[in-house]
C-alpha positions, 0 to 999 in steps of 0.5 A, a space after each residue: 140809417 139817417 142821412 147826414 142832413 135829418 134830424 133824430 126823432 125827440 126821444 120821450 122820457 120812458 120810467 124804467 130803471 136807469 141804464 149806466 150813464 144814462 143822464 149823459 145819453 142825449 141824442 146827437 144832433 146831425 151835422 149841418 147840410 154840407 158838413 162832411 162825415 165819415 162813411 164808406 162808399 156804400 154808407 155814401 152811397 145809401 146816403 146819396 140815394 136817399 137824398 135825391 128823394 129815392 123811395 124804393 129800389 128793384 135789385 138782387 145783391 151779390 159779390 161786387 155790390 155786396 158791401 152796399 146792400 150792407 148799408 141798405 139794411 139800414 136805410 130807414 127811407 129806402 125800400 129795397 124790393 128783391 126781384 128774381 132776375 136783374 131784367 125784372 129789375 130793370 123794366 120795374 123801375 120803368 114801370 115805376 118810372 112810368 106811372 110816378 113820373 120820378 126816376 126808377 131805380 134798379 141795382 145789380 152785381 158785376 158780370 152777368 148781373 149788370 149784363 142781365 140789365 142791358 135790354 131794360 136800359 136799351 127799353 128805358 133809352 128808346 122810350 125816354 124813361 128817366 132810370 138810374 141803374 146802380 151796378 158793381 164792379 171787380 175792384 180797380 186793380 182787377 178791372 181789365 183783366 178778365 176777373 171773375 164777373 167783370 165785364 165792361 158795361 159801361 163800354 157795352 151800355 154806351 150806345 144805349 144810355 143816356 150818360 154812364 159812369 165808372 166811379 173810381 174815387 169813392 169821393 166822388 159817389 155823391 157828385 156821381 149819383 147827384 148828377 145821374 138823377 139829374 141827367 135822367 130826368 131832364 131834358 129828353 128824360 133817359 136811362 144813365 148807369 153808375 158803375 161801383 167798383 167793390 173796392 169803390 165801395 169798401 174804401 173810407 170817404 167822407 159825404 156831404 151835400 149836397 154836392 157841386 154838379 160839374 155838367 157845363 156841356 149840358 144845359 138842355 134848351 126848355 122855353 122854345 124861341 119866340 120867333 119860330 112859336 109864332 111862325 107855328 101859329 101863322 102856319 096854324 092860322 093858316 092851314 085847312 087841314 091840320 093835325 095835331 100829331 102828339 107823342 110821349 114827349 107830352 105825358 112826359 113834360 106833363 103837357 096834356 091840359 095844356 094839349 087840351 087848351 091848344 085842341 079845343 082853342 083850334 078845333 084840330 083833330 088830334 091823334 096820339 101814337 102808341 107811347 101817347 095813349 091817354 095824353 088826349 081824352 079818347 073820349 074827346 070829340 077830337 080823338 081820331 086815335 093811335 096812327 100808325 100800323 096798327 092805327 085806326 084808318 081815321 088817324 092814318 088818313 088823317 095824316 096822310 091827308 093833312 096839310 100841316 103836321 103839328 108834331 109834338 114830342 114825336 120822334 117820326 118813327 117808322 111804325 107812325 109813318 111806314 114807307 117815309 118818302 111816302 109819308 104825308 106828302 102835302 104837309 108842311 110840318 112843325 116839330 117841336 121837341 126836347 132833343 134838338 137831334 130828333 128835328 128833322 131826323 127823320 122828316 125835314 121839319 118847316 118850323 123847329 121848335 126845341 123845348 119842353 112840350 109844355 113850355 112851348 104849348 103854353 106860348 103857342 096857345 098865346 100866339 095863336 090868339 093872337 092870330 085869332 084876334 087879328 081875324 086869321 082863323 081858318 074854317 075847318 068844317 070839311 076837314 072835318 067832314 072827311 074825317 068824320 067819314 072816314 071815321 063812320 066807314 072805318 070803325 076798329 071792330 073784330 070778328 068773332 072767331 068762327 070756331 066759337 072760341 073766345 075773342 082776345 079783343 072782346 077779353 081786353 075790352 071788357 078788362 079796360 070797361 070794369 077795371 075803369 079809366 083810373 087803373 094802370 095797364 100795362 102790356 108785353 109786346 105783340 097782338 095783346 099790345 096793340 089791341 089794349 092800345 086799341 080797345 081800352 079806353 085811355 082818358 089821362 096819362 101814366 095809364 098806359 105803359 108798354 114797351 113802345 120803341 125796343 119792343 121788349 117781350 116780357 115786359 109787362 109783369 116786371 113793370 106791372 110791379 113797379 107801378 104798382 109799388 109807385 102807386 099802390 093804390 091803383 087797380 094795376 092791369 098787365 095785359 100780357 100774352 102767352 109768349 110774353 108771360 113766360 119770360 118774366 113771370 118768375 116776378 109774381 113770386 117777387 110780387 106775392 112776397 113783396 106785396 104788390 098785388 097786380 092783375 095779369 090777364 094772359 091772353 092765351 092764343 097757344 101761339 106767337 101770335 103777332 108772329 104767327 100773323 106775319 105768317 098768315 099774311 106773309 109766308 104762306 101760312 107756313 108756321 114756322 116754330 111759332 106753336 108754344 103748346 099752351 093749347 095743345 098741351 097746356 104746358 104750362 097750366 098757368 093756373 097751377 103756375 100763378 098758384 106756385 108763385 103764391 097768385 090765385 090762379 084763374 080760368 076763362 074759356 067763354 064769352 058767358 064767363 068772361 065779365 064773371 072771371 074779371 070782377 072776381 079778379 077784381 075782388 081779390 086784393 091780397 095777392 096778385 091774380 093771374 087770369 088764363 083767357 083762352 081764345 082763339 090762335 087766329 085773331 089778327 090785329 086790323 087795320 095794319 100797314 105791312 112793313 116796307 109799305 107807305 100808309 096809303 095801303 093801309 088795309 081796314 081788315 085782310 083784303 079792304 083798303 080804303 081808297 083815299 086817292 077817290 077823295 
């Protein structure tokens, strides 16, 4: 299907036979934009998704959305990807979203099929990832009486999402979608649901656009207001021992060259929370590295220690600052952020700033010049004494298992070393999520992509999928552990078919591995249903799986096969690859800031805390 502003293709002049009438066959031109054509909802629809620029939509058909996959056969402009369950669907359009920077789009069917979506919705709205998700519904005079595959999900899906619709006049589907796009990538980008009832779908309409926007209560704030940058310059000016504390808000605005300009202008030390990795070099001099629980002591010292705080596009969350009241306790604190509801939320913010991260660098790059040409430029050599030796003192390191068996981290590391900066990784959650955090080496955003705020096991295969179709010719990595893998593997089926062929690198400790921990540390060593009998047993053999789902099927035991085993699964690029490491079920994630605890108990390995208060 074309859309009612594209043009035909000229059509050449081909020898043949004459076909009856064919001298009165001319192409028809397309109505001018604006014009209105009659259509179906789902032909406006269609039309309308292809319109706001959209490439490829992850989804499965069924009853209540079945007249819109009609049109969708059609579509010349839209690719349709068929996954094997709506929640692979919804973390792959994150993905997407992730890696492009462009909206991810996920469609499902009423009931269970939309209720299936509300855990990537939940995902994409705690890590502000721009998705629309496209779900149908009973038809309008079925609504509200428990018919077959109904349920409410704009009710359910309220708290989570950004902005939800139901659309009841199909008129109004280009408006509704034309809006939903513009919701979901401005301001703090967010998950929004457009709900379609089939009835909706069936009925004639007419379509043009582009269509008149009706969002007169949103108008989100972007260029920051001058008086409260230069107040945050005086108080950069100003400070000893500064901290430039970056979140996702940053790759989100694409504000990392401008990052840059600000570190290296002011020579202050930087540290980039979990959903920030590869905002800032990890290579730059400047990189003290993730904070939080399971951030590098220099990162959480730093901050603990800092006098002011420069928080930008941080929400302050209480994995970066453990127990709150006990959090940097001598820093004044400059939070700027797109969402004027997350200043102060959490930590009084000195100076406000609303706006978009890179707006509000730009200007404050400008004033603190200015501060430097009035001579206020502090000196901030013994700031970087202490961090530095807090950075010699407390390396992140591992232990090889003393059984002999393979290290987990030593596999991510030489993952992240052959594969290379300029490949995408992704990670499920758990032990293997935070060491890729740790060990891979991150040097430009859109290279890492995990579930950072909602935590969502299984994760990382669905968006390993959906960056790889945004951006296919990246090398796509999905670090996953053995717990994570077995709840959306069925995906490697819906990338073997579809084309998508990503590496997966199981790390395979038998266990819940980030849960076992907690009950070494915590219960006793008491392991209370955390062995998943992937040692044990070998159920499943992930080999023999990856195979079934149309993969090739790896196996890696030692540290003498590891690099091998890598490169090979660097060579196969016609299908994906699925790599079962197995390493040892007792490596543990260090350093670590128990739950409940402030970070001046951070503990560089199990029974070493550094000593901050001899400083």
């Amino acid at each position: 299907m074309t859309s009612a502003t594209s043009r035909p293709a000229p059509v050449a002049a081909t020898p043949g036979p004459a076909r009856p009438g064919a001298a009165n066959a001319r192409p028809k031109p397309a109505p001018p934009a604006g014009t209105p054509v009659r259509v179906t909802g789902a032909q406006s629809l269609v039309r309308s998704l292809e319109a706001v620029g959209v490439e490829v939509v992850f989804g499965i058909p069924g009853g209540t959305i079945l007249p819109a996959y009609d049109p969708l056969l059609d579509s010349t402009k839209l690719r349709h990807v068929l996954v094997r369950h709506e929640q692979g669907a919804g973390h792959a359009a994150s993905g997407y979203a992730h890696a492009t920077g462009k909206v991810g789009v996920c469609m499902a069917t009423s009931g269970p099929g939309a209720t299936n979506l509300v855990t990537p919705l939940a995902d994409a709205g705690m890590d502000s990832v721009p998705v629309v998700a496209i779900t149908g519904q009973q038809s309008r005079a079925l609504i509200g009486t428990d018919a077959f595959q109904e349920a409410d999900i704009c009710g359910i899906t309220l708290p989570i999402t950004k902005h939800n619709y139901l659309v009841t006049d199909p008129a109004e589907i280009p408006r509704v979608i034309a809006e939903a796009f513009h919701l979901a990538s401005t301001g703090r980008p967010g998950p929004v649901l457009v709900d379609i009832p089939k009835d909706v779908l069936q009925e004639a309409t007419s379509f043009s656009w582009p269509p008149e926007l009706r969002l007169p209560g949103y108008k989100p704030t972007t260029r920051p207001h001058g008086k409260q940058v230069r107040e945050a310059a005086r108080l950069i000016a100003a400070a000893h021992r500064p901290v430039l504390y970056v979140g996702g808000g940053v790759i989100k605005s694409g504000a990392h060259a401008e990052l840059r300009q600000l570190a290296e202008l002011t020579g202050i030390p930087v540290v980039t929370t979990l959903m920030a990795r590869g905002a800032f070099p990890d290579s730059h001099q400047q990189n003290l590295g993730m904070p939080g629980m399971h951030g590098t002591v220099a990162a959480v010292a730093a901050m603990q220690k800092a006098d002011l705080l420069i928080a930008l596009g941080a929400r302050f969350d209480d994995r970066v600052t453990g127990q709150l009241a006990t959090f940097a306790p001598d820093a004044q604190v400059v939070h700027a952020d797109i969402d004027p509801a997350e200043i102060s939320k959490n930590r009084k913010a000195d100076v406000p700033i609303v706006g978009d991260c890179r707006e509000i660098l730009v200007e404050l790059i400008s004033a603190v010049r200015a501060e430097h040409a009035d001579g206020h430029r502090p000196d901030l050599d013994g700031w970087w004494q202490q961090l530095n030796s807090w950075r010699e003192d407390y390396p992140l390191g591992y232990d090889w298992p003393t059984d002999g068996t393979l290290s987990p981290q030593y596999v991510i590391e030489r993952i992240g070393q052959i594969a290379g900066p300029d490949a995408i990784y992704t990670a499920g959650v758990g032990q293997h999520q935070m060491w890729a955090a740790q060990f891979i080496r991150y040097e430009q955003p859109g290279t890492w992509i995990n579930s950072g705020g909602l935590g969502t096991m299984g994760y990382a295969v669905p968006a390993a999928m959906g960056a790889k179709f945004g951006m296919p010719d990246k090398v796509v990595w999905a670090i996953d552990g053995d717990g994570c893998f077995q709840m959306t593997n069925q995906e490697l089926a819906t990338c073997a078919i579809e084309g998508a062929p990503i590496k997966v690198a199981v790390i395979n400790n038998g266990n819940l591995g980030m849960v076992r921990q907690w009950q070494n540390l915590f219960y006793s060593e008491r392991y209370s249903q955390t062995d998943l009998g992937t040692h044990k047993h070998r159920i499943p053999d992930f080999t023999l799986l990856a195979e079934a789902l149309g993969c090739a099927g790896l196996r890696c035991e030692s540290k003498e096969d590891v690099d091998a085993v890598i490169h090979r699964a660097m060579e196969i690029n016609d299908r994906p690859v699925v790599v079962d490491f197995v390493v040892g079920k007792d490596a543990q994630v260090w350093p670590m800031v128990a739950a409940g605890t402030g970070n001046d108990h951070i503990m560089a390995a199990r029974g070493i805390r550094p000593l901050f208060d001899e400083d």
